[in-house]
C-alpha positions in Angstrom: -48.2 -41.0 41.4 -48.7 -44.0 42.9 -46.8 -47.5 42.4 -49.0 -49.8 43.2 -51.4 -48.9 40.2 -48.4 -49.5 37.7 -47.8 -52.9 39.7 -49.9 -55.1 37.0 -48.5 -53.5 34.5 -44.8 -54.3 35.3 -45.8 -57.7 36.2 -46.9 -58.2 32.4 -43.7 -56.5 31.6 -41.6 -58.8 33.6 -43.9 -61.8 31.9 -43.3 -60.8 28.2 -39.4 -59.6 28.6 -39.1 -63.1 29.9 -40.6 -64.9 27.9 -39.3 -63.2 25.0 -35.8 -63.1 25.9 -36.2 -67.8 26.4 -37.7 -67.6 22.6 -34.4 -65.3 21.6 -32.1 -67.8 23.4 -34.2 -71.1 21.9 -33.5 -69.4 18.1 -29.8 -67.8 19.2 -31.5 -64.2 18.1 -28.8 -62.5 20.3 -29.8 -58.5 19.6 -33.9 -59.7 20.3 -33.0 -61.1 24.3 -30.6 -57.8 24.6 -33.5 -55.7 23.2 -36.4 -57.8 25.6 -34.0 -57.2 28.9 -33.0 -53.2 27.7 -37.0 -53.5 27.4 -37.8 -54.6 30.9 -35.4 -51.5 32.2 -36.5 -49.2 30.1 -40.0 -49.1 31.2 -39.1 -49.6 35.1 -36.4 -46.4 35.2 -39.3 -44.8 33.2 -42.5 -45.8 35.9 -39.0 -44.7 38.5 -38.4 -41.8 37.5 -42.1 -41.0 36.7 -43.0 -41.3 40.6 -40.6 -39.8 42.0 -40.3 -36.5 39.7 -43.1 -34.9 41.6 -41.7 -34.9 44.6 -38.4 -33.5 43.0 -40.6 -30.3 41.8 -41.6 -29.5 44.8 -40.5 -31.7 48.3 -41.7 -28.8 50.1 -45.4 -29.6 49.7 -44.9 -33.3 49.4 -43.8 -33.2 52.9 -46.7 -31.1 53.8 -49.0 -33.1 52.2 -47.6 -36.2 53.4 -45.7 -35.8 57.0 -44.3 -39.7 56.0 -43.1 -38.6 52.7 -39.5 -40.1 53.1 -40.8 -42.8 54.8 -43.0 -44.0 51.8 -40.6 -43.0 49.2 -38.0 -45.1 50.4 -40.3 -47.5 50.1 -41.5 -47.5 46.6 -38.2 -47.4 45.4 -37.0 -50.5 47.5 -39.9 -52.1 46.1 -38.8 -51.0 42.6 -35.4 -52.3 43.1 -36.8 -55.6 44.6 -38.6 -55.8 41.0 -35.4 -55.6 39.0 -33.6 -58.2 41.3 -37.1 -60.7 40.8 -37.1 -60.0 36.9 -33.1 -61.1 36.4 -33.3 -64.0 38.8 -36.8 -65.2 37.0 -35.1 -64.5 33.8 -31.9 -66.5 34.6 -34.1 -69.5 35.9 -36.3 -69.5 33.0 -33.5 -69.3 30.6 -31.1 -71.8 31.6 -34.0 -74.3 32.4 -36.5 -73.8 29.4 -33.4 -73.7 26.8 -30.3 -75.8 25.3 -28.3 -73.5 27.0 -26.6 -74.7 30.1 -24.7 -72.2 32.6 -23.4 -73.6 36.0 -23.5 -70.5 37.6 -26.8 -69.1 36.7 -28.5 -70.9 39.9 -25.8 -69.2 41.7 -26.4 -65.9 40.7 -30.1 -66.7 40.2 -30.9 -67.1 43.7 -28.6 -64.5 44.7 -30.7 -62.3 42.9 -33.8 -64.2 44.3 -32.8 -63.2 48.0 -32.0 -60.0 47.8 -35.6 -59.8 45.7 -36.9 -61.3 48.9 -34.7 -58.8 51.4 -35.8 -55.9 49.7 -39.3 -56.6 50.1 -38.9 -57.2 54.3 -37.5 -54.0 54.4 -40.5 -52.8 52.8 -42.7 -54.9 55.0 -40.7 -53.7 57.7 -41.2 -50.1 57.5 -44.8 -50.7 57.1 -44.5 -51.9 60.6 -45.8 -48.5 62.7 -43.6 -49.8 65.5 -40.4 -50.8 63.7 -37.1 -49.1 64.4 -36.1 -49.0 60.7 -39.2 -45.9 60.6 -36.4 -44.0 62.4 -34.8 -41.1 60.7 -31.9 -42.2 61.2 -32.3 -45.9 59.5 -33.8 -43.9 56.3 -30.9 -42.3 56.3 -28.8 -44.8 56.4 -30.3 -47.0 53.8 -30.3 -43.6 51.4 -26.2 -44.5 51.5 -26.6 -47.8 50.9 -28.7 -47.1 48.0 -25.8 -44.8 46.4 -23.2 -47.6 47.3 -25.6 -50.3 45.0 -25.3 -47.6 42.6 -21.4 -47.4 42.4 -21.1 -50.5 42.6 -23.5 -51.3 39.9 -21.8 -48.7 37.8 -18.8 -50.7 38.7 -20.0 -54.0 37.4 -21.8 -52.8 34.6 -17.7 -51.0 33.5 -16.0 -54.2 34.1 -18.5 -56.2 31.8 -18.9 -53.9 28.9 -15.0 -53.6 28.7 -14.0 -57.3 29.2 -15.9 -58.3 26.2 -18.1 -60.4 27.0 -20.8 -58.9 24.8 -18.7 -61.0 21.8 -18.9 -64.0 23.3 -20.5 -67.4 22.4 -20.2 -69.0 25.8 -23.2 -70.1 27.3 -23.0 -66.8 29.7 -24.3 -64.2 26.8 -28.2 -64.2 27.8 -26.8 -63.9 31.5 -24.3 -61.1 30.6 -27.6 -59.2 28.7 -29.5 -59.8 32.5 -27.0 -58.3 34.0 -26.6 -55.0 31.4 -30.3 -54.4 31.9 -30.4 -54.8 35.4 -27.4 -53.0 36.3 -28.9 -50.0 34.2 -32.2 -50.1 36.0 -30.2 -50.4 39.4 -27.9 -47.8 38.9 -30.6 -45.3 37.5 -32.7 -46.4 40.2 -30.9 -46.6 43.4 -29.7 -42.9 42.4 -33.2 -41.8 42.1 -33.9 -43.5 45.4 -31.2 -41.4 47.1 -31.9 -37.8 45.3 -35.3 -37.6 46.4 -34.0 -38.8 49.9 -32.4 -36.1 50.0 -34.8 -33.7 48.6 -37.3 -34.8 51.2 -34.7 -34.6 54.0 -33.5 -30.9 53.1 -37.7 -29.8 53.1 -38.1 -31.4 56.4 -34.9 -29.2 57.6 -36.6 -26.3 56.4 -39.9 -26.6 57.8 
């Protein structure tokens, strides 16, 4: 199944959980911006896991079908976790500049998020490059690990922050802290996709 056809439709996604989650902040409706950010990564673990469950039942032919198989999965899924960074640093922006609420460090993380949006998508640029040395098997490899280390250390985060109780809170932090579920979710869910079918590929290609 193919990402970029779904690519509208999570861009209309990352528009209405947005936009719904500055309306929950503007009328303090706490459980609506939790339920607009679950929303948002819902829907992209779903269009994850949806492309890359074929390759799963069978890497085998997906390597024959496609010699690049790894190559473009690695890909999609960087491109997928570049989304979920964009959506929390749009929805941090939007949020502490379209509402009463006023966080110093949601620029901070904001553009954190921003750049590593932006990273993400040259390394996808990148190994569209035919003569780059990230195309090597090695450097797929490699960012297969790094993709399990986002995950534990998502899994990490996301520990940390539903046992410190912050969830209860009434500090200006609580939309940030519902960003930050959703998207360590999404990023968890998907960075282990990302390395499974990694994997998957990488054993077919051993066996053929």
């Amino acid at each position: 199944m193919s990402l970029q056809s779904r690519i509208p439709m999570l861009m209309v996604v990352i528009a209405a959980s947005v936009a719904f989650m500055v309306a929950a902040v503007i009328f303090e409706a706490k459980y609506t911006c939790l339920g607009a950010a679950l929303g948002f990564a819902i829907i992209i673990m779903d269009t994850a896991f949806a492309i890359n469950r074929p390759i799963w039942s069978d890497a085998a032919a997906a390597i024959r079908d496609d010699p690049e198989a790894q190559l473009h999965a690695s890909r999609r899924n960087a491109r997928l976790m570049a989304l979920v960074y964009g959506w929390g640093a749009l929805a941090l922006f939007a949020i502490y500049s379209l509402t009463q609420l006023w966080w110093f460090h949601s620029w901070q993380y904001g553009a954190a998020m921003a750049l590593i949006a932006a990273a993400l998508l040259g390394f996808v640029h990148i190994l569209g490059d035919e003569e780059s040395l990230f195309r090597s098997q090695t450097s797929l490899d490699v960012s297969a690990l790094l993709a399990m280390a986002q995950a534990a250390a998502a899994a990490v985060a996301l520990g940390l922050l539903i046992t410190s109780g912050k969830f209860a809170s009434v500090k200006p932090d609580w939309p940030a802290n519902h960003v930050f579920l959703a998207g360590g979710l999404a990023l968890v869910f998907i960075s282990t996709i990302a390395a499974i079918t990694h994997y998957k590929l990488r054993r077919a290609m051993v066996g053929t």
